[in-house]
C-alpha positions, 0 to 999 in steps of 0.5 A: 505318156499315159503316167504323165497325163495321169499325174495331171488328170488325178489332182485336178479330179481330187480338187473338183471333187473336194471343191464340189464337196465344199460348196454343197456343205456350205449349201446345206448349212446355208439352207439349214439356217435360212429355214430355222430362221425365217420359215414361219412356225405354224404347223409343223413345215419348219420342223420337216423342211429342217428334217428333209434338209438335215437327213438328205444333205445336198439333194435335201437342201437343193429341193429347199432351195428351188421349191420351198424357198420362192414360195415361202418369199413370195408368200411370208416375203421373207 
């Protein structure tokens, strides 16, 4: 009984967790482009958000997604 619901439970775990994986690469490449082209380049903030995004991946890029990416629209509007 337990083999048969092992059989079932290890393939759907390896397809979320690939899937998971999937998206938050596409996440993070999303990221990385929309700061290398729309962040503006006073200072150095384009050089360090690329930085935080390119060294810390996920966590990186969701930082970006939820802070840095509302403000710059509502301030740049873009």
């Amino acid at each position: 009984m337990f083999a048969l619901i092992d059989l079932l439970i290890i393939p759907i775990l390896l397809l979320l967790i690939g899937g998971i994986g999937i998206a938050g690469t596409v996440l993070w490449i999303w990221m990385l482009i929309d700061c290398a082209t729309n962040e503006p380049a006073e200072g150095t903030d384009k050089l360090v958000w690329i930085l935080v995004i390119l060294f810390t991946h996920l966590l990186g890029a969701l930082i970006y997604l939820l802070v840095r990416r509302p403000e710059r629209r509502r301030v740049y509007g873009r």
